[in-house]
N, C-alpha and C positions, 0 to 999 in steps of 0.2 A: 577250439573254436566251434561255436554251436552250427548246425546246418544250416541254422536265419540266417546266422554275424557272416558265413563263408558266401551265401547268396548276395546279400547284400557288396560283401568284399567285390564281388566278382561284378555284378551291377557298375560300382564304380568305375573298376578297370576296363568294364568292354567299352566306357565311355571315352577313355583313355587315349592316346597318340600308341601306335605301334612299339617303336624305342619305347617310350616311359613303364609300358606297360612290361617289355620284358627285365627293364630293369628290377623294377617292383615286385616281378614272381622272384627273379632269382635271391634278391634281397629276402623276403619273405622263404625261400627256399633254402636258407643259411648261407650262401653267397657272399662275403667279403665286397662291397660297391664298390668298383676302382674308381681313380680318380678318373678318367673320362667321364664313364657313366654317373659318375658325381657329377662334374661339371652340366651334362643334360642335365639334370635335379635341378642344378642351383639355380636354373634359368626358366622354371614352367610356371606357368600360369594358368587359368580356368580350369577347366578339368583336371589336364594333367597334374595339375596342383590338389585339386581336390582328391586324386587319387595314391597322391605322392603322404598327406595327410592324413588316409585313411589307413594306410599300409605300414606308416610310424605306429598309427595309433595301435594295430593291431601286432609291431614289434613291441612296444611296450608292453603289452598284455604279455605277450609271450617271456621276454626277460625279465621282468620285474612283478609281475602282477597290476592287482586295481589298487591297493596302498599310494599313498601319494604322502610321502613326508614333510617333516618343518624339524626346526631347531629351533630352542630355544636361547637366544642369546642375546650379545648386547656389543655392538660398535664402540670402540674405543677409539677417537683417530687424535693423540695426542701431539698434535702440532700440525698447522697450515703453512707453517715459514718450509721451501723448497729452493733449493739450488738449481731448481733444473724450470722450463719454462714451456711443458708440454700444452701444446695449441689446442689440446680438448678437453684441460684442466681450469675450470672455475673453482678449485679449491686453495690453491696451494697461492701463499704470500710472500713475496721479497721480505726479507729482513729487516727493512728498512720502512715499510708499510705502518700503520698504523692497526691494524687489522690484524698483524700474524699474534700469535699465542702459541703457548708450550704449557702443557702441563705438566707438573713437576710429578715424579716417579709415585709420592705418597696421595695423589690426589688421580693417577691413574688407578692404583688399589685401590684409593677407594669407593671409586665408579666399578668398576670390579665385584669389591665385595655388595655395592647395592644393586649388582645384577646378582647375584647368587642370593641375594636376601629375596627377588622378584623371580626365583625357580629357572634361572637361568643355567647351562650348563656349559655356555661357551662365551670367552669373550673374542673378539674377533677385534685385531690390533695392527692397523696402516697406519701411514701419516707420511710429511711433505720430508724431505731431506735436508732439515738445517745447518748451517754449517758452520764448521769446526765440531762439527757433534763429537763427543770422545767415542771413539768405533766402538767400545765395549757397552755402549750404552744401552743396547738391546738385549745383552745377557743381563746385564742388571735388573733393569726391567724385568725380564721373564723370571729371574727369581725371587722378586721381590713380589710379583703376584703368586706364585709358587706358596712362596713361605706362609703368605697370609690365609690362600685360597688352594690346599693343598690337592682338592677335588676339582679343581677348575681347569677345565681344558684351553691350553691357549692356542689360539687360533692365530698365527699374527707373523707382519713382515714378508710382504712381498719380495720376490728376488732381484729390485731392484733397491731394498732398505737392508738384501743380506750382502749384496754385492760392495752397497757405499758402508758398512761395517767393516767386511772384510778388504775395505781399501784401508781405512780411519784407524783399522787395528793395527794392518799389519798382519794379517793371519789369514791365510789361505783359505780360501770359499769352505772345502772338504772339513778344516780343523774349526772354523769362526760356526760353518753348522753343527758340528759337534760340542761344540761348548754349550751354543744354543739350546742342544736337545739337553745334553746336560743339569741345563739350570731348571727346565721344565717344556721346555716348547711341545707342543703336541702334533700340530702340524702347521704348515706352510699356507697361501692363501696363492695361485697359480697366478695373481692378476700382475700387469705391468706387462704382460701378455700382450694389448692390441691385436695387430695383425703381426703375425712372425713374415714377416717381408720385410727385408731392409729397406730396400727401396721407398717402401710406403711409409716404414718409421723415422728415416730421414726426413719426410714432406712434414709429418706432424708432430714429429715430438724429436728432433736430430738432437743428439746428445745421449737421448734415454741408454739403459740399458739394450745392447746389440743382442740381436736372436741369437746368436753363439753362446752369449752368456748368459741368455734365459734359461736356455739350454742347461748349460754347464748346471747352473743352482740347480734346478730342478732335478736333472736327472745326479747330482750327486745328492741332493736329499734323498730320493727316492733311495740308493744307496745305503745309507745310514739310516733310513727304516724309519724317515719322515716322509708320512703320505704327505702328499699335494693336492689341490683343487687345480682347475683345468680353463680357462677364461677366453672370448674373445670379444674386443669391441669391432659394432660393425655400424654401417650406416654414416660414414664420412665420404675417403674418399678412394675406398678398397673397391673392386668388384667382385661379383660371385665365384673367379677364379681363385681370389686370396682367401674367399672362407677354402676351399677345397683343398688348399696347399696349407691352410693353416689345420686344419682338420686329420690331412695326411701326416702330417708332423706330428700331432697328438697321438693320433692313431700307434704310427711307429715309434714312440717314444715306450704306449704303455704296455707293447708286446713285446716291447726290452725289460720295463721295470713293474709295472704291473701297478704303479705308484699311487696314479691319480685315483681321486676315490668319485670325482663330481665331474662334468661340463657346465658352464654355466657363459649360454651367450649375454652379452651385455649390449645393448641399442646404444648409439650415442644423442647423451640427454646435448641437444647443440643451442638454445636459447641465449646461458652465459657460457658457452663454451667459447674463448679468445679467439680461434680459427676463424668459427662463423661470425659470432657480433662484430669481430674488427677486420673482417674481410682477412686474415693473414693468409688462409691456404688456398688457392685457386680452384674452383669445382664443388669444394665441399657443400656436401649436402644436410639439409636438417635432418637428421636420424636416418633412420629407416622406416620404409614405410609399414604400414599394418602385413602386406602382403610378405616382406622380408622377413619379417618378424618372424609370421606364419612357415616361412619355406625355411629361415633357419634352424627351428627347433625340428622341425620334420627331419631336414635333412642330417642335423648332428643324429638326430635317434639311427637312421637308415646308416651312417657311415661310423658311428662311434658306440653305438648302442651293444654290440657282441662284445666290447673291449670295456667302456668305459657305461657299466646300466645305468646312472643318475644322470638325466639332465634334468638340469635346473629351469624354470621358469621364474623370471624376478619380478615382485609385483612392485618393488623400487620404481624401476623401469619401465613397467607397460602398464601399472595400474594393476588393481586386485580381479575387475573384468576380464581384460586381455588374458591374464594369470589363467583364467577360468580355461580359454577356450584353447589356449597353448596347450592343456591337460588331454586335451582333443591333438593334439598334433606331434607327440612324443613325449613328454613331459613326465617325469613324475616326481619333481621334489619342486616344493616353493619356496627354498630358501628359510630364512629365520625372522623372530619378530623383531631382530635387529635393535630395539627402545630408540637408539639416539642411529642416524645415519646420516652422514654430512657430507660424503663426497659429490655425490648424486643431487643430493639437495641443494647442493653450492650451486650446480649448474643448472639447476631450475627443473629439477622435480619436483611433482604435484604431492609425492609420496616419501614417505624416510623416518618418519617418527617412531611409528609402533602401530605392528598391526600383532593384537593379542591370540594367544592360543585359540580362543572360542570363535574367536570371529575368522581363524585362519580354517577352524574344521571348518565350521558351517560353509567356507568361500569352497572347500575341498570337495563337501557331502553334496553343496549345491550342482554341484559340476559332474556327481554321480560317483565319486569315488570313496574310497575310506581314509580319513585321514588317521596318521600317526605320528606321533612327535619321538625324533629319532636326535642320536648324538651324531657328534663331528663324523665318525666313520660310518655310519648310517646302518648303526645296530638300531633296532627299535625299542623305545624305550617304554611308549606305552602307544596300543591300539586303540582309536576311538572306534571301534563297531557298534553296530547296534544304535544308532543314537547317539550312544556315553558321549559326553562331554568334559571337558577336561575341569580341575578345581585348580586353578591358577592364579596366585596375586597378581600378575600380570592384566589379569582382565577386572581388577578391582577398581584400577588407575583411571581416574578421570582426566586429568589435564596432566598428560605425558610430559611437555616442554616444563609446567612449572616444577614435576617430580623429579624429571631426569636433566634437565637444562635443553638447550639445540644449538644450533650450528651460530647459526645468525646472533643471537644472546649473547654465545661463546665470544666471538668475533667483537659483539661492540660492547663488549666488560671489559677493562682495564683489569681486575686479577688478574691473568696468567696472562699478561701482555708479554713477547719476547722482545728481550735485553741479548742483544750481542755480547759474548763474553769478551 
């Protein structure tokens, strides 16, 4: 840190509250934040806020540098039909709906291979839990992309899509992710995450997968030598204690397995989200505010940032702006250009289509950093410095929905309508 950047640091802090301020030197001192002095973090505002923001920003620098990454990839979410009926899901459909779809195994490859014709190098593979699915369905899958796309990293199946497999099979969580890796899997997707509090996942998604067995998946992937991504949604009807315990848990998970490779807070998009439109959960709030938003990403860099260096900012979620100034508050990866995104979008995102390589530097350069476009595990695969600009068919695409389809299209086309077997 230059003599300016320490003067200025220090400017901040005298403006600071007493407690905030010692937190933030010891932090900044290599200091592990405990969960108490988390808990003060989770709760500051004005200054102390603006001081808890500048002290990410300058843990960033220090653990990761000024680089700020992206991936290039592409959302596959092949089916909206779900057996489960979570209160902050506007994506997923009854069986019986007119709306649900399934795409069939040869038509996810081949959305697949037109991300890899568009310089893609990950597909990234969710979707709802239909039922009766034959459990083996997800090995299949994965090697049938595999076979066609032998270079393609699969990104895919939450540990709530490894958990309803390894019921459906028959085959224990340990042996059903082995098979998985097997066929080709590359890595896991941490989401289905929410808040790891029972209690709170009772209020909005009861039934989901139990924090025991988010658990369980994760740390036996990590295991078997499939990293994970790291997730939380926040802005319903958690408080700033449940990010700190949810946090903690992350924390101690990857000083056991070392697994996780990302953090990536997620706001809840709450417009179609069933909770709030149909009144179902008492309290719930629309999202989080701008300020949350702000003190989330600070605070994951301040408590996760020694264990877990990427946190993610999603411009899904806060828009390509917001993206910018997160970059200022802990931040340094923006996610991917995603082409097609539906889950987010279902629930009344302004954003989800495709945001292209060039216009993800430029949103990176503009905000004063360097961007670089990095794989799944966040090797770097090329540095834009200097200016450089990336040569990506991705940014050649004029009208995204009519190249790659969308959500809503999907949804009101009869092709891949589901048929209950």
């Amino acid at each position: 840190m230059s003599t300016g950047d320490a003067g200025n640091l220090r400017t901040v802090f005298d403006r600071a509250s007493r407690d905030v301020r010692r937190v933030l030197d010891s932090a900044l001192g290599g200091d592990e934040v405990s969960v108490a002095d988390a808990n003060l973090l989770a709760h500051v505002n004005g200054r102390d806020l603006a001081a808890m923001t500048v002290a990410a920003d300058e843990l960033r620098r220090q653990q990761v540098g000024d680089i700020v990454t992206f991936v290039v990839n592409r959302n596959i979410n092949f089916t909206n039909v779900c057996i489960k009926h979570c209160g902050f899901c506007a994506f997923s459909r009854d069986h019986r709906e007119e709306e649900g779809y399934l795409l069939p195994v040869d038509e996810v490859v081949r959305r697949a291979r037109e991300a890899a014709d568009v310089g893609a190098t990950e597909v990234c593979i969710q979707a709802g839990l239909p039922p009766k699915l034959d459990g083996r369905f997800y090995i299949d899958l994965t090697r049938a992309i595999k076979a066609a796309l032998p270079e393609m990293h699969i990104h895919a199946f939450s540990p709530e899509e490894v958990l309803y497999g390894s019921v459906r099979s028959g085959l224990p969580i340990k042996e059903y992710l082995a098979e998985l890796k097997a066929a080709g899997l590359g890595t896991l997707p941490g989401t289905s995450a929410e808040i790891l509090d029972q209690e709170i996942r009772d209020v909005i998604a009861r039934g989901r997968i139990t924090v025991d067995q988010w658990v369980e998946v994760i740390t036996t992937a990590h295991a078997l030598g499939i990293r994970t991504t790291s997730t939380i949604m926040y802005g319903h009807v958690e408080t700033p204690e449940h990010w700190v315990r949810h946090m903690a848990l992350l924390r101690a998970i990857q000083k056991d397995t070392g697994g996780f490779t990302e953090f990536v807070p997620l706001s809840l998009i709450h417009s179609e989200a069933p909770m709030y439109q149909k009144h179902l959960v008492p309290g719930v709030r629309p999202g989080a505010t701008g300020v949350e938003v702000v003190r989330m990403h600070a605070l994951a860099r301040l408590m996760l940032g020694a264990f877990i260096p990427n946190v993610q900012c999603s411009w899904v979620k806060e828009g390509p702006k917001v993206m910018q100034l997160l970059l200022d508050a802990g931040a340094n990866d923006v996610g991917g250009t995603l082409i097609n995104e539906s889950i987010s979008t279902s629930a009344g995102a302004s954003f989800g289509q495709l945001v292209g390589p060039t216009e993800l530097c430029r949103l990176i350069r503009d905000a004063g950093r360097v961007p670089a476009e990095r794989d799944t595990l966040y090797r770097h695969r090329r540095v834009y410095a200097d200016g450089a600009a990336p040569d990506s068919p991705l940014d050649t695409v004029e009208d995204a929905e009519a190249r790659f389809g969308s959500y809503r299209r999907l949804i009101a086309s009869g092709e891949f309508r589901f048929r209950q077997r």
